[in-house]
C-alpha positions as CSV (number, residue, x, y, z in Angstrom):
1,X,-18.1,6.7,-0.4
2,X,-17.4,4.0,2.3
3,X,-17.1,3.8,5.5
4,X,-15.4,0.4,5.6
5,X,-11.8,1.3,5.5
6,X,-12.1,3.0,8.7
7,X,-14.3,0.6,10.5
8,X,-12.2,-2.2,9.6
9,X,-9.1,-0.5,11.1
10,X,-7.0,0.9,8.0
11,X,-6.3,3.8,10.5
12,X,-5.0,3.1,13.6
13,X,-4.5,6.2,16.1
14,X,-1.2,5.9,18.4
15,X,-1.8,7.0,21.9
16,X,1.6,6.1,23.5
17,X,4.9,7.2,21.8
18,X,6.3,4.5,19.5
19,X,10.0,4.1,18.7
20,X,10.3,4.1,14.6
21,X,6.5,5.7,13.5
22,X,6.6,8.4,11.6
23,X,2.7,8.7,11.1
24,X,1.3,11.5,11.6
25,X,3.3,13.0,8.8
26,X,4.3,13.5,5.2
27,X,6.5,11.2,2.9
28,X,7.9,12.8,-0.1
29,X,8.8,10.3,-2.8
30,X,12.4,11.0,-3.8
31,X,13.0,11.1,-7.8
32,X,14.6,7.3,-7.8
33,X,11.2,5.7,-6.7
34,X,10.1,3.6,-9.1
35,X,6.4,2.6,-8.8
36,X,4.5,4.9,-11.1
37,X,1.9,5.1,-8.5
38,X,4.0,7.3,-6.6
39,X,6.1,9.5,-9.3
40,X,7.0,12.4,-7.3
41,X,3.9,12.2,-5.2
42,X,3.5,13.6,-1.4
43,X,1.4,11.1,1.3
44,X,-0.5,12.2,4.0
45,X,0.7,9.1,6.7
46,X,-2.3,8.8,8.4
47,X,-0.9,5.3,10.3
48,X,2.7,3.4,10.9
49,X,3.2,0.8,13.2
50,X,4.0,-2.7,13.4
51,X,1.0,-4.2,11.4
52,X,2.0,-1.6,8.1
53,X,0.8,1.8,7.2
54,X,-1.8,3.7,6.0
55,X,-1.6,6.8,3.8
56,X,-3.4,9.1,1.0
57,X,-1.4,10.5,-1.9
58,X,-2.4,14.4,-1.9
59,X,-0.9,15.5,-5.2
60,X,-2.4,13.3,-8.1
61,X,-5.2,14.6,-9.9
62,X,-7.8,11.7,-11.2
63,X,-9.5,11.7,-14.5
64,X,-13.3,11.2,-12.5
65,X,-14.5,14.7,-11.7
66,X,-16.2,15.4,-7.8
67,X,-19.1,16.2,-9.8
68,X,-19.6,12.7,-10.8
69,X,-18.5,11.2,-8.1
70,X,-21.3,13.4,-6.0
71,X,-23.8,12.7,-8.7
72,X,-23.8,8.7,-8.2
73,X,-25.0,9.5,-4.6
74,X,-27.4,12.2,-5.4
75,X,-25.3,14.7,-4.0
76,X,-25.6,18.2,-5.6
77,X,-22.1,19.7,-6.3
78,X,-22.1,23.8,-6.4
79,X,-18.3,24.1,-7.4
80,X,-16.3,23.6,-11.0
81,X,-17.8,21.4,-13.5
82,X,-14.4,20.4,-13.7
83,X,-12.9,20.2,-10.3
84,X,-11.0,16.9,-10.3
85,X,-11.0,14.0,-7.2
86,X,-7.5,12.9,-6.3
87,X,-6.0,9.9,-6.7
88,X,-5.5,8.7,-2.9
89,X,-3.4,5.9,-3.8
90,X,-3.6,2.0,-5.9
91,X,-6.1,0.4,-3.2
92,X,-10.0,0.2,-3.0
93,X,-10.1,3.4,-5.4
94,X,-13.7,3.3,-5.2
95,X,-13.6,4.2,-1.7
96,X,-13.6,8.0,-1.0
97,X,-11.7,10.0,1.6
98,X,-12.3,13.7,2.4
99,X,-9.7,15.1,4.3
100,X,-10.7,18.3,6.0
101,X,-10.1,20.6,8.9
102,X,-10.8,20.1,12.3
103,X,-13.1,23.0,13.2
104,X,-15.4,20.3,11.1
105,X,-17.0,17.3,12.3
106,X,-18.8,14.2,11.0
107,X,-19.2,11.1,13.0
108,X,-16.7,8.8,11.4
109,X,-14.1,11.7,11.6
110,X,-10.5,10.6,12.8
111,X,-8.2,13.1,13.6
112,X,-4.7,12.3,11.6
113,X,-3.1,16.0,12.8
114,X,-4.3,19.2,14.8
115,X,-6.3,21.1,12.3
116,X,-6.6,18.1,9.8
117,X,-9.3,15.5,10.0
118,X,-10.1,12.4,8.0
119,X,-13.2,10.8,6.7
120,X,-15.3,8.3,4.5
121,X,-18.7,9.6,5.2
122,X,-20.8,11.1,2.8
123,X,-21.3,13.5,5.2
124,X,-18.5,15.2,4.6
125,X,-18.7,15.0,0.8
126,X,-21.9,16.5,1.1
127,X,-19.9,19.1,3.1
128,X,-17.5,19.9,0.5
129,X,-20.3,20.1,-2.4
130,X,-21.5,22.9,0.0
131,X,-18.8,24.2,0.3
132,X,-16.0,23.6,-2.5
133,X,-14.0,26.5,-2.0
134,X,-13.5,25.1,1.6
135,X,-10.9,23.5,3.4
136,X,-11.2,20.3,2.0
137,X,-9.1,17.6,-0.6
138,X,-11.2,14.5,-1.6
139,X,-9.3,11.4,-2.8
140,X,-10.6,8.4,-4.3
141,X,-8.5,5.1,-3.0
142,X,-5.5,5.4,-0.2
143,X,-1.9,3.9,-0.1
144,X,-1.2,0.8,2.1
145,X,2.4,-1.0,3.1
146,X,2.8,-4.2,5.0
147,X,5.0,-5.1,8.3
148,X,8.0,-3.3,7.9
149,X,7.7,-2.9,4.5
150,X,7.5,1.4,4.5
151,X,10.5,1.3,6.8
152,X,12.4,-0.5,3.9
153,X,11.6,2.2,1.5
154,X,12.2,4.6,3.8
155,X,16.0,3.2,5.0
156,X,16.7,2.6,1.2
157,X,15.8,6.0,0.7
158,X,12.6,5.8,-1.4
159,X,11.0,8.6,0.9
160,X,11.5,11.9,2.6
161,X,9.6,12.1,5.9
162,X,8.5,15.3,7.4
163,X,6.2,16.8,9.5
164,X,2.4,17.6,8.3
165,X,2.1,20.6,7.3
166,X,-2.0,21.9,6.9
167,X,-0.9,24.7,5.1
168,X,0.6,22.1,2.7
169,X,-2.3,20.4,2.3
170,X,-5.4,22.8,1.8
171,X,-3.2,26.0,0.4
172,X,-1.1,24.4,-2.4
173,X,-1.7,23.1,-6.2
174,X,-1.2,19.5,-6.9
175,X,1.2,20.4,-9.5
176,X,3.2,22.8,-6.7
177,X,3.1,20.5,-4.2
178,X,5.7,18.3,-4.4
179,X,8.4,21.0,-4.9
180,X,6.7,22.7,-1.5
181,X,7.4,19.9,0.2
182,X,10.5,19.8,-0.5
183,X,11.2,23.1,-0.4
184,X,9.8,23.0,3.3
185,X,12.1,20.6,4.0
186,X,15.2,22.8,2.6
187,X,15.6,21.1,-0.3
188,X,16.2,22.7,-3.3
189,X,14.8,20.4,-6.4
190,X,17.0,22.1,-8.9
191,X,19.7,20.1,-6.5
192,X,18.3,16.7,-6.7
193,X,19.8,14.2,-9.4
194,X,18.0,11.2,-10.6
195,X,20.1,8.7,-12.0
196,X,22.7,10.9,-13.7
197,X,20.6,13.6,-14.6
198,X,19.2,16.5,-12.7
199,X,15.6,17.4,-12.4
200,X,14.4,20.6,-14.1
C-alpha cells in the first residue's frame, strides 16, 4: 500500500460547484470504447476538474489474490484463499486503494460520496483482512486523464456518467456490475449495439 497518490494530490475534493465535473460519480464505458483497460468497465470518479481526473475501475478482477497482497506486509487475511484484488485501473498498480464506507475511519481517508470513503493506508487493508465480509473493495492501481482529455471521451461518447451509487459498489458482483449500471441508468444492454452487432 501507499500513501503517495493521495499526498501528492491525485484526489482533489471540490468545495464550490464547478460547471462541467462530473466527479463524484460513475462512468460506464459504452461497448465502442476501445482501450482494453476499460472493456465494459464501471469507474468510481473520485476527481474532475481542470488539471484531469482521477478514478478507480470497480469491476475488474486481478490475477494477485488479497491474501498476497496482505501477506507482503505481514498482514493476516481471515477471508477466501481466493478472494481476488481489483484491477483499479493501468497506473501505479502497485499502489493499493481500499474503498470503504463512511461509518469507517483511517487517517488518510477522503471522502469521494456520503457513505463511501477512500484510502491508501494499510490501515484500512488491515481493516478489511478483519473484516472481509465487510463493506469494503480493494483495488490495486487507479485510472488517470489529463486536461480535458475525459471530457473528450465523454462528448464523443466513450462514457456514461451517472450518479454513485454505494449500493452499486459494495452489493454487486464484478461480473454483474456493469449491466447494473446500466440498468440503473435505464438502459437495457440487450438494446445496446456495438458496431453492427448487438450485445448478448
Amino acid at each position: 500500500m501507499s500513501e503517495e497518490a493521495l499526498q501528492g494530490g491525485c484526489i482533489r475534493t471540490h468545495t464550490d460547484p464547478m460547471s462541467g465535473s462530473f466527479s463524484p460519480g460513475f462512468l460506464i464505458a459504452m461497448p465502442d470504447l476501445g482501450d482494453p483497460n476499460f472493456f465494459r468497465s464501471v469507474v468510481l470518479l473520485c476527481s474532475h476538474d481542470d488539471e484531469g481526473a482521477f478514478g478507480i475501475v470497480l469491476n475488474s478482477p486481478s490475477t494477485i489474490t488479497v491474501e498476497d497482497v496482505c501477506g507482503q506486509i505481514e498482514i493476516a487475511w481471515q477471508g477466501d484463499d481466493e478472494a481476488l484484488a481489483r484491477i483499479g485501473g493501468p497506473v501505479q498498480p502497485e499502489n493499493g486503494w481500499v474503498i470503504h464506507r463512511g461509518e469507517l475511519s483511517f487517517e488518510d481517508s477522503q471522502k469521494i460520496a456520503p457513505s463511501l470513503y477512500i484510502s491508501a493506508s494499510q490501515g484500512a487493508l488491515k481493516a478489511y483482512a478483519e473484516d472481509p465480509g465487510g463493506d469494503y473493495v480493494f483495488c490495486l492501481g487507479y485510472a488517470g486523464w489529463g486536461p480535458g482529455q475525459l471530457d473528450e471521451e465523454i462528448l464523443s461518447g466513450s462514457w456514461l456518467t451517472s450518479h454513485v451509487s454505494p449500493r452499486l459498489v459494495f452489493g454487486t458482483e464484478p461480473h454483474l456490475m456493469w449491466r447494473m449500471a446500466l440498468a440503473e441508468v435505464g438502459i437495457d444492454v440487450a438494446n445496446l449495439v456495438s458496431g453492427n452487432s448487438q450485445i448478448n
